[in-house]
N, C-alpha and C positions, 0 to 999 in steps of 0.2 A: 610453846614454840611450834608447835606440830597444827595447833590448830591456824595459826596466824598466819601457815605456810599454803594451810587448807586454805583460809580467806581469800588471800593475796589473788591467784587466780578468779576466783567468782566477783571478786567487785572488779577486777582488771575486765573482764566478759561484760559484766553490768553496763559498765562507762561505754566499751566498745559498740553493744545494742543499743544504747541509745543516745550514741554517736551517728550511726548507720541510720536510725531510727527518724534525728532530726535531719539528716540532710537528704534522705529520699521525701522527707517532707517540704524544705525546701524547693528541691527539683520538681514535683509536683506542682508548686505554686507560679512555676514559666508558663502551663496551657491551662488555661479556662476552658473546664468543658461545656461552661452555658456561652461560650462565645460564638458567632457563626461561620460555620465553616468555610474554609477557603476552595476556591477551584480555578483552574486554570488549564490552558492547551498543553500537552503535554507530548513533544512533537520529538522528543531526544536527540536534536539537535544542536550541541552546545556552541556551534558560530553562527547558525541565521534561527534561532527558536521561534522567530515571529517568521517566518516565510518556510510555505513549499511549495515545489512545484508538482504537478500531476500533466503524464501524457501517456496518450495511449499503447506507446511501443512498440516494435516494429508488429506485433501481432493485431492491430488494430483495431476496428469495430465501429459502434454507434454510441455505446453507454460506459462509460468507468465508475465503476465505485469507487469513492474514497473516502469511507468511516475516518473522521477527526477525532484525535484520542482525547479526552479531557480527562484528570488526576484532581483527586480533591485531597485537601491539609484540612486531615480533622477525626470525626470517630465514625465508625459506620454509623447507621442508623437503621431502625426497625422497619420505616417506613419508606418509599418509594415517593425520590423525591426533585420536580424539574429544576430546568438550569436555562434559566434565559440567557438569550443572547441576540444582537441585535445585527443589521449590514451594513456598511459605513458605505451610505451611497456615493458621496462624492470620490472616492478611492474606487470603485466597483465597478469595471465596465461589462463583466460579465450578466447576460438576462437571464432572471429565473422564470424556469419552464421555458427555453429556448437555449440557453449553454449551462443550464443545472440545476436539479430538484435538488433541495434540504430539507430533512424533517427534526422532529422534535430532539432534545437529548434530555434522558432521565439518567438519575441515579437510583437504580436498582437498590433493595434493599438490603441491607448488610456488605455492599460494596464502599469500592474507594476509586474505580474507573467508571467513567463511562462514553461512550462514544455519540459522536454529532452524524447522524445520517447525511452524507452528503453521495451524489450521483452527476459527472460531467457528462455533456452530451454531446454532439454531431448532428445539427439538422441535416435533414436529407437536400441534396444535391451540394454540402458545404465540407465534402469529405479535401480538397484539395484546400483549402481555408487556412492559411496560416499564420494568423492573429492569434498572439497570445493575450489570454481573458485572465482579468485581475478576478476573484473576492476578495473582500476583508470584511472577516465578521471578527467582532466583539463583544466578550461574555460583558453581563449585565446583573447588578447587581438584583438580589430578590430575597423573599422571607428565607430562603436556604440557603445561599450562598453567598459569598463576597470574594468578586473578582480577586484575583493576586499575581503578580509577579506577570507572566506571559499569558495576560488579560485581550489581545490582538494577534490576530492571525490572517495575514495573505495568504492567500494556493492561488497559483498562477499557473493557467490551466492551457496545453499545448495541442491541438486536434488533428495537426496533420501531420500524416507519418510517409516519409519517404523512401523511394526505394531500395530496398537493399544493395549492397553487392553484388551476393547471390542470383541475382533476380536477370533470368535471358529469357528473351520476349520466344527463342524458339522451345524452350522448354514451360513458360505460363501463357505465350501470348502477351498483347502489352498490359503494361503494370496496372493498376488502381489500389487503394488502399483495401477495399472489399475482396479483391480475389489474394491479394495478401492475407488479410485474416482466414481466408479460408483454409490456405495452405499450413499455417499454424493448426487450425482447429483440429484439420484431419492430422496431420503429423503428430500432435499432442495423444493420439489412439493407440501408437506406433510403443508407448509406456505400457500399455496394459496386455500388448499382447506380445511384445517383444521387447519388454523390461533391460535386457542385460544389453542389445543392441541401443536399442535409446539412450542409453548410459553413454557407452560406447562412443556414439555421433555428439552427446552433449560435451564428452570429455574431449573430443577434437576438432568439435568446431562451436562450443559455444552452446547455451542457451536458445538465443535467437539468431543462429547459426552465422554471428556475425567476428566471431574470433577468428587471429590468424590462421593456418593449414597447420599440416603438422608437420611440414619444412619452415615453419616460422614466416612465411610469405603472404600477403594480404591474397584474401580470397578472391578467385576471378569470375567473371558470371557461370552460372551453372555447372563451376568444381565440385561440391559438396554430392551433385545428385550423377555425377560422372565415377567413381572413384571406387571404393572399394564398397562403398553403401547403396551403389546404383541398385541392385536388383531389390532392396525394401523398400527404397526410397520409389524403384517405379512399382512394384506389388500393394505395397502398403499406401501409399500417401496418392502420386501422380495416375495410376487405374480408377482409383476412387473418387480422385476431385473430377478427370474428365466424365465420369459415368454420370457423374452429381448435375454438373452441368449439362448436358446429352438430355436430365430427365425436366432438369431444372432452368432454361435457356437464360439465361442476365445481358442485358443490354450493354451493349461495351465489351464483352467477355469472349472471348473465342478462342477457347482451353485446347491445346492441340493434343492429337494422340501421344503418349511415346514413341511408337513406330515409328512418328516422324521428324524426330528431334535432330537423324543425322540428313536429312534428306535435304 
């Protein structure tokens, strides 16, 4: 009797391992690991996956990066390994090496990402240009990969940035999208040497200082640099673009002192 009670559990255990046993086996037999791997753009955007857009912001410039993500279904690999993809010219009205360099996309070794080198541009004198530039590229099957799922990808691509709110011709002179960005660049300085202020101005007006005031009221030209931030905003940002310019002359550009902002 004793022993029969001893059994009972060990073949109960037996049955149960290789119960477990066959159906991890089973489950195994859904992925082929000699099959080839999947990849696709991988944009995390679950209403438009095949579309994005890219622009430069109110911070502006000449060049945008925009690394394209691509996600592979499958196992890493030891080896370092490419990922064609091809440009669907008749969809494309954007020109490469005139609105965008691309380079190659690899899959690093032991990864499961990897990114498409992509770069949008601004020819010179095309800063006011406000045509939106289609791509569509599409991965391509090859010894490594086999396209999947969000195998097409549009970026529609924006180049002209307009002027802000913010923006009073007595306090920059008149607008362009170049002396925009500069105002950006140097203010972006205004983090490293005056951290808890820069917080401060980002928490009441915004990033790209385009949120409402802190009476809830859309902002009026040259509030932001009027207000309780004026003396960093003219120490820090507005002494240093005019000096820049003073040493640096730009065509179109005629940065006025602070001095003369009530005058």
């Amino acid at each position: 009797m004793i022993r029969k009670n001893i059994l009972q559990p060990i073949v109960a255990l037996f049955i149960i391992t290789a119960f477990l046993f066959t159906a991890c086996e089973e489950d195994l037999q859904f992925y082929d690991v000699s099959q080839t791997d999947g990849i696709y753009f991988n944009t995390l955007d679950e209403e438009t996956p095949d579309s994005l857009y890219a622009s430069f912001g109110p911070e502006g410039g000449t060049e945008l990066s925009f690394p394209l993500p691509l996600q592979m279904l499958g196992t890493p690999k030891l080896a370092e390994r490419s990922i064609k993809y091809s440009i669907d010219t008749e969809r494309t009205t954007a020109v490469e090496g005139i609105n965008y360099t691309i380079g190659e996309a690899v899959m690093n070794a032991g990864s499961v990402q990897a990114q498409l080198p992509l770069t949008f541009m601004v020819p010179p004198g095309m800063e006011e240009d406000d045509t939106i530039y289609d791509l569509v590229l599409i991965l391509e099957e090859n010894e490594y990969f086999l396209p999947m799922m969000s195998d097409t990808l549009k970026i529609s691509f924006y180049g002209l940035v307009g002027q802000p709110d913010f923006w009073a011709d007595r306090i920059f002179g008149p607008y362009s999208p170049g002396l925009l960005g500069k105002f950006f660049e140097v203010f972006r300085t205004i983090e490293n040497e005056l951290p808890t202020i820069y917080a401060d101005i980002i928490r009441d007006y915004g990033y790209y200082i385009d949120e409402d005031n802190i009476n809830g009221d859309g902002i009026y030209p040259g509030e932001p640099f009027y207000g309780f931030y004026k003396k960093v905003f003219v120490n820090y940002v507005f002494l240093e673009m005019y000096q820049y310019f003073q040493d640096n002359p730009t065509e179109g550009v005629d940065f006025p002192h602070p001095n003369t902002w009530d005058n």
